[in-house]
N, C-alpha and C positions, 0 to 999 in steps of 0.2 A: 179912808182916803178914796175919792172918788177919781178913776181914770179916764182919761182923756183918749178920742179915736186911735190917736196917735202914740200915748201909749199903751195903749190895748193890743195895735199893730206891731207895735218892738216887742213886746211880751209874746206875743203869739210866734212871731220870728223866732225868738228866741228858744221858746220850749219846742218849736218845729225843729231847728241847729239839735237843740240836746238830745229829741227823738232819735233824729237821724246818725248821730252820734251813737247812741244805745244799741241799735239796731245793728249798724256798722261791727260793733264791738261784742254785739252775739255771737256773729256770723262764726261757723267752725266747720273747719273740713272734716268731711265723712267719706274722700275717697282715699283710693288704697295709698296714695302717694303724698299723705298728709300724717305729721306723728306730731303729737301734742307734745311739750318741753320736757315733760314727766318720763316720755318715752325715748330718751336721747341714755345714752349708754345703762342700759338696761336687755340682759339678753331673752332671745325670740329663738320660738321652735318653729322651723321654716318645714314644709313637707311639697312634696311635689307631685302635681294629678294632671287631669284633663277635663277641660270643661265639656260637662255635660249636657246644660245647658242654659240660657240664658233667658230672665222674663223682666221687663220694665216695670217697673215701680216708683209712687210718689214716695217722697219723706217728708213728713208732716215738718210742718214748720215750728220755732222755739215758740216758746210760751211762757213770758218772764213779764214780768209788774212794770216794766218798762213800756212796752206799747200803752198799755192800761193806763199809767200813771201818766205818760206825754198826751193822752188823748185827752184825759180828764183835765189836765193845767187848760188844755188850747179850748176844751167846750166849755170849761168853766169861766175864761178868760170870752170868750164869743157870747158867752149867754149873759155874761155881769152888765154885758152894753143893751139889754132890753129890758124895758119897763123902768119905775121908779119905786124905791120903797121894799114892801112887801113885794111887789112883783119880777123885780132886779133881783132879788134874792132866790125865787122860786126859779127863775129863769137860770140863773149861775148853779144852782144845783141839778138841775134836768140838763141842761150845759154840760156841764161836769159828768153825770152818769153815761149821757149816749157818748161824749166824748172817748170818758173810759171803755166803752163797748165795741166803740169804732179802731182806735189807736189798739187794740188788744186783737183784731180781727187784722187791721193792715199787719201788726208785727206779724202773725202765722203767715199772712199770704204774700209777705216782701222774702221771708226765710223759708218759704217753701221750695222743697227741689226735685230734680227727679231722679232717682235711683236704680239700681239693677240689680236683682238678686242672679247668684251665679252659683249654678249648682256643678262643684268638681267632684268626680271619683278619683280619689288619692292611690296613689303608689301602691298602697296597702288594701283595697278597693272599697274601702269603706267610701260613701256618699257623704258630702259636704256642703248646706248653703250658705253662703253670706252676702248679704244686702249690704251696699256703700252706694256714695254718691256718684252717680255717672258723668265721671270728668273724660269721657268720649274715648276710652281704654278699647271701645270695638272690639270685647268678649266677641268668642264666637266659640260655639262644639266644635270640638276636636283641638280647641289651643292647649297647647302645654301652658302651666301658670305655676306658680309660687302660692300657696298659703302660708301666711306669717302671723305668730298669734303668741300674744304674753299672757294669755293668762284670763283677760278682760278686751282685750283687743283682737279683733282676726280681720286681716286682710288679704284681697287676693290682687296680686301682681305678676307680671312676667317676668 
């Protein structure tokens, strides 16, 4: 079936909608004030310190078959519309890979974010880090904080 400008354009739209969709539905909070469904009545050992101190940090962005896989439908659907033949053919596959390489670089750098790692001395004065996502919580040395942690999870809140 050979496609038409115009449906090469719907198609591209298209897998651009489901991209953007995928992307959307990575996204997961990483800061202290975000608890996955799993972690809804389930108990936490809370301890209480002072923050010691505070450094900025990135958080690499997800990394799922989804950017990869929307980039390779949209360069493979972009490359099918060059040359004829043998050449149509070569073109939807080199289409298809940079695509894949591209939509696999935007999903890291659309999910990338910035973080703080926050180091508290506990009640108990043992030293503590934990990196989350910096949802503008404005740590500072000398706050009192809350560390909250099940086990696989540790947060720090006020």
């Amino acid at each position: 079936m050979v496609m038409g400008t115009r449906q090469r354009a719907v198609a591209a739209a298209f897998a651009m909608a489901v991209l953007g969709l995928g992307l959307g539905g990575c996204a997961t909070g990483l800061g202290g004030e975000t608890y996955s469904r799993g972690e809804a009545r389930r108990a936490m050992t809370v301890q209480y310190g002072v923050v010691e101190s505070v450094r900025y940090v990135k958080l690499e962005g997800t990394k799922t078959p989804i950017g990869a896989l929307g980039g390779a439908a949209i360069g493979g659907i972009a490359g099918s519309g060059i040359g004829e033949g043998r050449g149509a053919a070569i073109a939807t596959v080199i289409g298809a890979v940079a695509g894949g390489l591209a939509g696999s670089a935007i999903e890291e750098g659309a999910t990338r974010s910035q973080g703080v790692e926050v180091t508290v001395r506990l009640d108990n004065n043992q030293l503590m880090a934990v990196v989350q996502d910096d949802k503008g919580e404005d740590f500072r040395a000398g706050d009192s904080v809350r560390i909250v942690r099940d086990g696989s999870t540790t947060r720090v809140t006020r």
